[in-house]
Structures are given as C-alpha cells and as structure tokens.
PyMOL CGO cylinders between C-alpha atoms (Angstrom):
from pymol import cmd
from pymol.cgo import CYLINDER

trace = [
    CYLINDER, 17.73, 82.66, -35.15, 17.16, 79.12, -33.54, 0.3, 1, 1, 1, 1, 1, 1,
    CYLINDER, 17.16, 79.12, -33.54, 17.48, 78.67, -30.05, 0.3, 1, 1, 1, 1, 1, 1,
    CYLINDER, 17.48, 78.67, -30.05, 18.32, 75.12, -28.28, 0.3, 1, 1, 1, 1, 1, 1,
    CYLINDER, 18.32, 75.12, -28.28, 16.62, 74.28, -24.88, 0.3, 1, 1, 1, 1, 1, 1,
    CYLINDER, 16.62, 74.28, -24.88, 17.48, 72.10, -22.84, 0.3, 1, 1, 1, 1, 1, 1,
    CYLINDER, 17.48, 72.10, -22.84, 13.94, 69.77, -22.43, 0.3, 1, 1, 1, 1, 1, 1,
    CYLINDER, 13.94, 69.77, -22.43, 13.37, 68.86, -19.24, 0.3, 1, 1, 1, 1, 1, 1,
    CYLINDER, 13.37, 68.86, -19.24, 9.90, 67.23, -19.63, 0.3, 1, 1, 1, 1, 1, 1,
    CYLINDER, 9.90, 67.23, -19.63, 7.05, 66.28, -16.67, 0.3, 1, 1, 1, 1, 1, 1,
    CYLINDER, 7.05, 66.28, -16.67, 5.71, 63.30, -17.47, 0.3, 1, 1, 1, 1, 1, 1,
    CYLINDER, 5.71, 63.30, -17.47, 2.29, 61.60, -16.46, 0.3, 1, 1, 1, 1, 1, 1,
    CYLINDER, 2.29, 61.60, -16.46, 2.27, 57.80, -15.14, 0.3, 1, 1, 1, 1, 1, 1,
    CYLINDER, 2.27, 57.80, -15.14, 2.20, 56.42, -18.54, 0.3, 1, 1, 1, 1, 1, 1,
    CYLINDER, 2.20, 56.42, -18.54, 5.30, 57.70, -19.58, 0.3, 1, 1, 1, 1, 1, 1,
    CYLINDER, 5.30, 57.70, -19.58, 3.45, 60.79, -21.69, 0.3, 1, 1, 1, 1, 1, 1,
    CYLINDER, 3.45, 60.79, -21.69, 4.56, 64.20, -21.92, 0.3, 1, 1, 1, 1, 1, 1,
    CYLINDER, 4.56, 64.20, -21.92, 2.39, 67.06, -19.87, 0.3, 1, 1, 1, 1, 1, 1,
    CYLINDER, 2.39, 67.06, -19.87, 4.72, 69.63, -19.19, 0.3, 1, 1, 1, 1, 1, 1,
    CYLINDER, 4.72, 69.63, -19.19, 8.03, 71.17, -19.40, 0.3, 1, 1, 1, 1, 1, 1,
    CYLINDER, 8.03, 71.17, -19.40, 10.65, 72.72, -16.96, 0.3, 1, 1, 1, 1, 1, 1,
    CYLINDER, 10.65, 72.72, -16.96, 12.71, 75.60, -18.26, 0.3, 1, 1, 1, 1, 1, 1,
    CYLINDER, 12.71, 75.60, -18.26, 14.86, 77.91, -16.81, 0.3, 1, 1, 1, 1, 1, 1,
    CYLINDER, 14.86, 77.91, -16.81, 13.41, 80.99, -15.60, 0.3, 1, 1, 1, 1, 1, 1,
    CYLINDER, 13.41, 80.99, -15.60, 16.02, 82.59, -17.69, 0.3, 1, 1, 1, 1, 1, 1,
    CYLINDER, 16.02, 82.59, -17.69, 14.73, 80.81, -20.68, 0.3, 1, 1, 1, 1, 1, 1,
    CYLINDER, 14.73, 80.81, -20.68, 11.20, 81.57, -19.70, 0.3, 1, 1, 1, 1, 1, 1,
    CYLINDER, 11.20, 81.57, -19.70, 11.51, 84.97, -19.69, 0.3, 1, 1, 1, 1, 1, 1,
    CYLINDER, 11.51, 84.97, -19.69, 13.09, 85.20, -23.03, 0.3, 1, 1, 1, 1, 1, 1,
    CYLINDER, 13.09, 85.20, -23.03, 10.19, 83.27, -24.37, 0.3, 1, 1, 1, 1, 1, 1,
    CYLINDER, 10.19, 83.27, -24.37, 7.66, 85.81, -22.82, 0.3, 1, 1, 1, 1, 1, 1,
    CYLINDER, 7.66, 85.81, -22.82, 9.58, 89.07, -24.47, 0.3, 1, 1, 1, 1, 1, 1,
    CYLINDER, 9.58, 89.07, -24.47, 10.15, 87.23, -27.93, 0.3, 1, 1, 1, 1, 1, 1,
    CYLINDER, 10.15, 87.23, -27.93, 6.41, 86.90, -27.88, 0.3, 1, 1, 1, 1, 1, 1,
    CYLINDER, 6.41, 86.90, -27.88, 5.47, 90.32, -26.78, 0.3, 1, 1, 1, 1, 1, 1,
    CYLINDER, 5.47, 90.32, -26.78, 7.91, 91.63, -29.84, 0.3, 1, 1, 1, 1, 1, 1,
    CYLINDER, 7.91, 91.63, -29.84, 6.08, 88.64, -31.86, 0.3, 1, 1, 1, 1, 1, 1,
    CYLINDER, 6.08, 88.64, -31.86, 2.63, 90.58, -31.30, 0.3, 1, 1, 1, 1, 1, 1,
    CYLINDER, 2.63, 90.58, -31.30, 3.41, 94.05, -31.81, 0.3, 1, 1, 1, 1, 1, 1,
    CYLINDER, 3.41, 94.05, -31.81, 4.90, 93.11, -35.00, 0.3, 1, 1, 1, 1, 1, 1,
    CYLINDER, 4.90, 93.11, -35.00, 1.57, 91.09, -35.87, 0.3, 1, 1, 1, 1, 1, 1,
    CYLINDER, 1.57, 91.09, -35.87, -0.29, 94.25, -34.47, 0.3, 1, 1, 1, 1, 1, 1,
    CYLINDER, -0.29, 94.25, -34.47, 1.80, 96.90, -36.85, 0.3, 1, 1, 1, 1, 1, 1,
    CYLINDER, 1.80, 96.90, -36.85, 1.31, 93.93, -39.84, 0.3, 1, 1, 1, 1, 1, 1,
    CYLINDER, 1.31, 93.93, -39.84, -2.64, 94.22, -39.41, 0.3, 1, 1, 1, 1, 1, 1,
    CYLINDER, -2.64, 94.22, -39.41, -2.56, 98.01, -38.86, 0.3, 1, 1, 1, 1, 1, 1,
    CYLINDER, -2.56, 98.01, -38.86, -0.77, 98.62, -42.54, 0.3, 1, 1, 1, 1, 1, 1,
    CYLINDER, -0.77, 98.62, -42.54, -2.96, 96.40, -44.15, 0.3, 1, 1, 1, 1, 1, 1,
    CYLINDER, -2.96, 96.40, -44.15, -6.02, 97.95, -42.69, 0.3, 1, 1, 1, 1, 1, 1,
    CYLINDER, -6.02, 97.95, -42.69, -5.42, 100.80, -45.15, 0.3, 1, 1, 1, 1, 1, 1,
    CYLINDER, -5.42, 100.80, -45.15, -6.44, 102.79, -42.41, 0.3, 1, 1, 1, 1, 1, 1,
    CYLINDER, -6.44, 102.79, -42.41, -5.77, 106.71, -42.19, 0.3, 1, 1, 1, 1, 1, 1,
    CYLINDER, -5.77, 106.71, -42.19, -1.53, 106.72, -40.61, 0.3, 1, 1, 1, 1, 1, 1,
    CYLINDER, -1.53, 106.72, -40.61, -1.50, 109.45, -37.99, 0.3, 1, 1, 1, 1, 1, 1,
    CYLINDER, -1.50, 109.45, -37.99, 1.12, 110.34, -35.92, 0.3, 1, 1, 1, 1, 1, 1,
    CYLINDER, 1.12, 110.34, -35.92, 0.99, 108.94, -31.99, 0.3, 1, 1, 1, 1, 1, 1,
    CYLINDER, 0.99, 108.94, -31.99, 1.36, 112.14, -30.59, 0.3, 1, 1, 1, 1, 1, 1,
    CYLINDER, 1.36, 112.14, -30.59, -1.81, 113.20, -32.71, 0.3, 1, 1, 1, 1, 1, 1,
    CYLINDER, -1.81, 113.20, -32.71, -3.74, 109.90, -32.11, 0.3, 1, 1, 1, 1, 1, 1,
    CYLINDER, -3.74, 109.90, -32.11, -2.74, 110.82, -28.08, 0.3, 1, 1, 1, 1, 1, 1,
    CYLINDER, -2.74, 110.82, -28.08, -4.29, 114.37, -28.98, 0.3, 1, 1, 1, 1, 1, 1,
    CYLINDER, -4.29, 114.37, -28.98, -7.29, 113.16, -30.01, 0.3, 1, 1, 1, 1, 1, 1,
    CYLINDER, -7.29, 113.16, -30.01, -8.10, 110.75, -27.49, 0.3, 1, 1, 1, 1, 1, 1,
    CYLINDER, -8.10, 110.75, -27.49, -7.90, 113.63, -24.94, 0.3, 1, 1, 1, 1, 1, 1,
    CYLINDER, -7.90, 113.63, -24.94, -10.04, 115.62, -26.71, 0.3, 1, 1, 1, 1, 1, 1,
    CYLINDER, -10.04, 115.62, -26.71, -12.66, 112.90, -27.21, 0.3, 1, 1, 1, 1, 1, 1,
    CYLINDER, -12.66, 112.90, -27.21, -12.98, 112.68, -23.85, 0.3, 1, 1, 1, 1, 1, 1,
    CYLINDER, -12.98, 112.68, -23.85, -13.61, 116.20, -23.20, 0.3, 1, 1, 1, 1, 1, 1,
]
cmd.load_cgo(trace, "trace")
C-alpha cells in the first residue's frame, strides 16, 4: 500500500533540502509501520537461523530457570 504525504520541506540558505515537517499524525504512523517492519525482519532471520522453534511460554520457562 502507498501512502502520499504531503512534503513540507526545511530548507537551508541555498535553497537545499535538510528536513521535513510532517504531521504528527503521519509521524506516528511512520514509527508503528517500522516497528511492524522489524519484527517481521526479526521473525525472517529467526526461521532462517534453523534454530531449535520452541514455544514462548517455554522459552519464558527457561529463562526463569536459568536464572535460578
């Protein structure tokens, strides 16, 4: 899905572009669309670890118990 912003641009004395003004709205939409971004990266390195798959509840398990 493309999104359109509106560009409202901050521009340094020779005319060049050196920052951007979005809506907060708009902001905050960027900052969750890259959180989901990462955890799918995250899951896509996980699987092709072809690390052991264990359940979270088991994983939470035996964290507590390492720590024992």
């Amino acid at each position: 899905m493309k999104t359109a912003f509106k560009r409202n641009y901050i521009r340094d004395r020779q005319g060049r572009r050196i920052g951007v003004v979005l809506p907060l709205a708009e902001y905050e939409k960027l900052l969750a669309d890259l959180e989901k971004l990462d955890s799918i990266r995250a899951y896509d390195e996980a699987l092709a670890s072809g690390d052991e798959v264990i359940p979270f509840q088991q994983a939470i398990k035996e964290i507590e118990f390492s720590r024992k």
